[in-house]
N, C-alpha and C positions, 0 to 999 in steps of 0.2 A: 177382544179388548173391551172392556166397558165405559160407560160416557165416562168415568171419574180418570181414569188411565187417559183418554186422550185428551182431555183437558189439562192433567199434569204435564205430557209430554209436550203440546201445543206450547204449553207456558212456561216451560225449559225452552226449548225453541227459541219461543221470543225473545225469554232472559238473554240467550246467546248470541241475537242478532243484534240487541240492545247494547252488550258488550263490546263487541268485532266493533262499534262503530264508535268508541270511547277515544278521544284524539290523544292519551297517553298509550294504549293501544296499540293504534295505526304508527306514532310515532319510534314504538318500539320496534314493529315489522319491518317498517320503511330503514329500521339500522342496519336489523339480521337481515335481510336480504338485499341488501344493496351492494353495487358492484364492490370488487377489493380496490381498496384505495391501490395505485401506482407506488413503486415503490420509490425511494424518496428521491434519490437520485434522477429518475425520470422527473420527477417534479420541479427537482434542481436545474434539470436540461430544460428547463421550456422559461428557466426564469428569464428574461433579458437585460442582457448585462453589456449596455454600451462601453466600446473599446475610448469611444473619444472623451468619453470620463473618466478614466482610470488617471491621468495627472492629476486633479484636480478633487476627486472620493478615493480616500483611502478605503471605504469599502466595496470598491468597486475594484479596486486595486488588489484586495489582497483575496478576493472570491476567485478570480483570475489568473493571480500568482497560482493560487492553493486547489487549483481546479484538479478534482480527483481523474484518473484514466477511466473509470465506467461513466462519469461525467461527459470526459470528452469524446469517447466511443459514443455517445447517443447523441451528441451536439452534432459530430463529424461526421461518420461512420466509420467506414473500415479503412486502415492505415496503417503505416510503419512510423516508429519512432529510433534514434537512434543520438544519444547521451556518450560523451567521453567528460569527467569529473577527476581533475589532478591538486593531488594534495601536495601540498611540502612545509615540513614542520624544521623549522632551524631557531638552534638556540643561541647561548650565549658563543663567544669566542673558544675555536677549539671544539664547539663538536660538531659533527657531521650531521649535512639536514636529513633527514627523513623524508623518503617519497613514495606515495601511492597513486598508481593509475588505473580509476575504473570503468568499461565498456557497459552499458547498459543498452541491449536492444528488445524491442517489443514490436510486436505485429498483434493488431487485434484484425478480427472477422466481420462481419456483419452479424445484427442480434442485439445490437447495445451492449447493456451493461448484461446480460445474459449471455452472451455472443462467444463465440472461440475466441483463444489471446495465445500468443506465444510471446515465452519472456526469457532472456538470458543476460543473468549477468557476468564478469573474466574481470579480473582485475592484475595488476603487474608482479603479483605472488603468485602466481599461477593457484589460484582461485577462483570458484564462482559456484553457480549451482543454475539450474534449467525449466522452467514449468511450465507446462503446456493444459487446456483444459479446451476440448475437442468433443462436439456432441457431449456433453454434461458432464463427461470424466475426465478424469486429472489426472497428468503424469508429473513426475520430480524425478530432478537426479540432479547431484552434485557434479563437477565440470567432470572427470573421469570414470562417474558410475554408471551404472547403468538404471534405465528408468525401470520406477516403480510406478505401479498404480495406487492411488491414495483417496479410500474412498472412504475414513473417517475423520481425516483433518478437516474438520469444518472451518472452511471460512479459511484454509491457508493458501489457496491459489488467488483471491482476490483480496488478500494482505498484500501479496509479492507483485501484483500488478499495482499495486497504490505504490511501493515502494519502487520499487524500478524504473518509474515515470516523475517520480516526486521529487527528482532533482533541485528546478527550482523555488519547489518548497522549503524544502529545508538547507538552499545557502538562503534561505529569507530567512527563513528561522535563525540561522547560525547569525546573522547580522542583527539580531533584534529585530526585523521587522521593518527594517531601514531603508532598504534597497526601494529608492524614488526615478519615478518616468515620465523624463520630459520628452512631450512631442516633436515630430521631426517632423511629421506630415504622412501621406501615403507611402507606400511601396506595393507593387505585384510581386507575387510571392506564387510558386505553384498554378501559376494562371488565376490567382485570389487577389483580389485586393485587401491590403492590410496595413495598421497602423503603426510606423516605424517608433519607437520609442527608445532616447539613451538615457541608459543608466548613471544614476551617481548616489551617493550617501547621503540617504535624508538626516533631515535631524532626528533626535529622539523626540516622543511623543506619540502621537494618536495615529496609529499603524491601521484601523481599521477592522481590530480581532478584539475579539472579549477577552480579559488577560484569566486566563485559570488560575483557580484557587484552590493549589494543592496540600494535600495536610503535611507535616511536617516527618522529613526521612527517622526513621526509626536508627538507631546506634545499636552495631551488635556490641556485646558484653565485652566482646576484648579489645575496642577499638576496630576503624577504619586501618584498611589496609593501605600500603603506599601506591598503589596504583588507582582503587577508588579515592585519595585524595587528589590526585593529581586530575583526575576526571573534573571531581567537584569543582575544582579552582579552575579550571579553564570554563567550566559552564557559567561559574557564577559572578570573575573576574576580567570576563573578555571583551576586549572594546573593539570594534569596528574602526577602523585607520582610512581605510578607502575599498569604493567598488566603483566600477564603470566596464561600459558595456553597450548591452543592444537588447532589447526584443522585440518583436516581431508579432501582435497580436491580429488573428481574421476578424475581419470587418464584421462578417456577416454571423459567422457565431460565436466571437469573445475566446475562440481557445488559442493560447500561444504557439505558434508555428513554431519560429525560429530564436535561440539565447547564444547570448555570448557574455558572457561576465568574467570579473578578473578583481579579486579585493585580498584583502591583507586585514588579518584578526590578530589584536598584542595582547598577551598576558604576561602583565606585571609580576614581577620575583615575588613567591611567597612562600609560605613553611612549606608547602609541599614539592616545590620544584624552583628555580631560574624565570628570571624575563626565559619568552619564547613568542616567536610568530608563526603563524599558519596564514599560508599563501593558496587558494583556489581558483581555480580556473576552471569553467563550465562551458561548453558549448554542445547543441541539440538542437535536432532540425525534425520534423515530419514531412514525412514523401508521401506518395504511394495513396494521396487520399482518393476515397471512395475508390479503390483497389482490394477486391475481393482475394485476399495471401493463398486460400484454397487449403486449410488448415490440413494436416493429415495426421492421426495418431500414430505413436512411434511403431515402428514395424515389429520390435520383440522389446516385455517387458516384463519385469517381475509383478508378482501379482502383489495384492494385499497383503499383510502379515502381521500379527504379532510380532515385537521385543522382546530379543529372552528376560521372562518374567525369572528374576533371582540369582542369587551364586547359581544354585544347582544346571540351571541352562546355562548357563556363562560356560561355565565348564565345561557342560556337553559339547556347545560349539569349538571348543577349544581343544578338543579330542583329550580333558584332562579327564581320565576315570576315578569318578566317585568314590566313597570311602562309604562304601554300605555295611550295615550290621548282620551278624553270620546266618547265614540260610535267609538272606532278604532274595526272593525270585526275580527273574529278572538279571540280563548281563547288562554292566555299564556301557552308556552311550559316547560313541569316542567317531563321531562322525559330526558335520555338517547338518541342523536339523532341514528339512526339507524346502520349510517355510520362508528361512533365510539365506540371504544372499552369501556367498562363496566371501572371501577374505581379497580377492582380487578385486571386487564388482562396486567397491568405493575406494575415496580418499586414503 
C-alpha cells in the first residue's frame, strides 16, 4: 500500500468516527435498539387507579368499570370468573315478555395478558360456544361441537375473552354511562380487602369516556329492513328508568371482584315498534385468585382447515355429484372432504 492509500484510508477512518459520534446519530441507534416498548395493556396494569376515587372521578370510575380481562389477568393473576346476565323484554298489553339467560365462565392462567384462559359461554336457548388458548394455541367449539384448532383467526381468542368478561361494561354501556357508586365503606372479600360500593342512576352528563365520533350509517338502496329499525330505535331512543345494586372493588389492585345490578331501560312507541321495557339483571363474582386452573388442551380435536371455497365444494360435501362436461377425467366427489368436519361435529 503506498503513503497516498493509507492516508486516504486513515482519513475515511476519521471521517467515520467523526460521524458514529454526530448526536442525531447516536439518537437514532439509541431508537433501533432499544428495548420493545411493553405492550400497552401491561402499561395499563401498572397504572394506579385508586378504588376510593371512583365516587367522586368519573374517570376513574369508568377505567374500572371498563377494565379489560388481559388488564385484570396482569393486575391479579390467575383466577376464575363466573357471570349469570338475564334479560326480559315485555311490551305493551297482550304480549308475552321475552327471556334470555346467559352463563359466562372464564378461568385465566398465569402469564398475564399472554397467559392460558378458558372461556365458555350457554345461554337459556341451548346455545353457546367454548375457547380455550393453552401454551399459544387456540381451541373453539360451538356448545355441541367438537373442538377445532384455529391457527389463523388472528386476534379471535382475545376478542372472546374481552367479551365474556365484559359484562359490566356494557350494562354501563347500555345505560348511557350512568351507572353511579356511592361508598359504603370497606368489605373483606376473598381474604382482600375491598371497597363496598351501591349502585343507583346517575344523571346524565360527564360519564368519564371521550364520546366517539362515528360517520354516519350508510342506507342500503331498498330501505332498512324491520328488524334493523327496531334495533336503531332501541339504541337511539332508550332511557334509563332505574339501576341499583352493589360492587365490590380490591383495594389493592382497582379490579372489580364481586356485581350485582338490577335496572329497567323504556323505549317509547315509535314507527318501528310499541313502548317496550327491558329488564337486566347481572350478578359475578371472582374466586380462585392467584389459583393456578392447570389449563389442559382438549384431548381430541379437529385440525386447522379451509371452508369449502365455492358451489363446487358445497356440493362435494353434500355427496351432490357435479355436472361435468363429456370426457372431463376424474369421478365426481360424493363424500365428506377430509379436511372438514362430519355434518354431526356442530350445531
Amino acid at each position: 500500500m503506498t503513503r497516498f492509500q493509507k492516508f486516504t484510508a486513515a482519513a475515511v477512518l476519521a471521517f467515520a468516527t467523526v460521524a458514529c459520534q454526530d448526536p442525531v446519530d447516536k439518537a437514532a441507534k439509541a431508537r433501533i435498539f432499544s428495548p420493545e416498548d411493553p405492550p400497552k395493556v401491561v402499561a395499563s396494569a401498572a397504572e394506579k387507579l385508586p378504588p376510593e376515587d371512583v365516587a367522586d372521578n368519573p374517570r376513574v370510575a369508568r377505567r374500572i368499570l371498563s377494565m379489560d380481562a388481559a388488564e385484570v389477568t396482569e393486575r391479579l393473576g390467575p383466577h376464575s370468573y363466573k357471570a349469570t346476565v338475564s334479560y326480559e323484554w315485555s311490551g305493551g298489553q297482550g304480549t308475552v315478555p321475552v327471556k334470555l339467560t346467559e352463563t359466562r365462565t372464564f378461568r385465566a392462567g398465569p402469564g398475564g395478558v399472554s397467559g392460558d384462559f378458558h372461556g365458555l359461554l350457554e345461554n337459556s336457548r341451548d346455545q353457546g360456544l367454548e375457547v380455550m388458548r393453552v401454551g399459544g394455541q387456540v381451541f373453539a367449539r360451538n356448545r355441541y361441537g367438537t373442538f377445532r384448532q384455529r391457527l389463523r383467526d388472528r386476534g379471535m381468542a382475545e376478542r372472546t375473552r374481552a367479551e365474556l368478561t365484559g359484562a359490566i361494561r356494557d350494562v354501563d354501556a347500555l345505560f348511557r354511562g350512568r351507572l353511579h357508586l356511592a361508598p359504603r365503606g370497606t368489605v373483606t372479600y376473598e381474604g382482600r380487602t375491598a371497597w363496598n360500593y351501591a349502585v343507583e342512576l346517575g344523571p346524565e352528563g360527564n360519564t368519564g369516556t371521550t364520546p366517539q365520533v362515528l360517520p354516519a350509517l350508510l342506507e342500503p338502496k331498498g330501505g332498512r329492513d324491520e328488524t334493523t329499525k327496531r334495533r336503531l330505535a332501541f339504541f337511539e331512543n332508550r332511557t334509563p328508568k332505574s339501576l341499583s345494586g352493589e360492587v365490590v372493588v380490591d383495594a389493592q389492585t382497582s379490579v372489580v371482584l364481586k356485581v350485582r345490578l338490577d335496572g329497567r331501560i323504556t323505549v317509547p312507541a315509535n314507527d318501528a315498534a310499541g313502548a317496550a321495557e327491558l329488564r337486566m339483571v347481572l350478578e359475578s363474582a371472582l374466586s380462585e385468585i392467584g389459583k393456578d386452573p392447570q389449563l389442559k388442551p382438549p384431548e381430541s380435536f379437529l385440525p386447522d382447515a379451509d371452508k369449502p371455497q365455492g358451489i363446487a365444494d358445497a356440493l362435494d360435501r353434500f355427496g351432490i355429484p357435479r355436472n361435468k362436461p363429456e370426457g372431463a377425467e376424474g369421478a365426481p366427489s360424493t363424500g365428506t372432504p377430509a379436511d372438514e368436519p362430519a355434518d354431526d361435529e356442530g350445531n
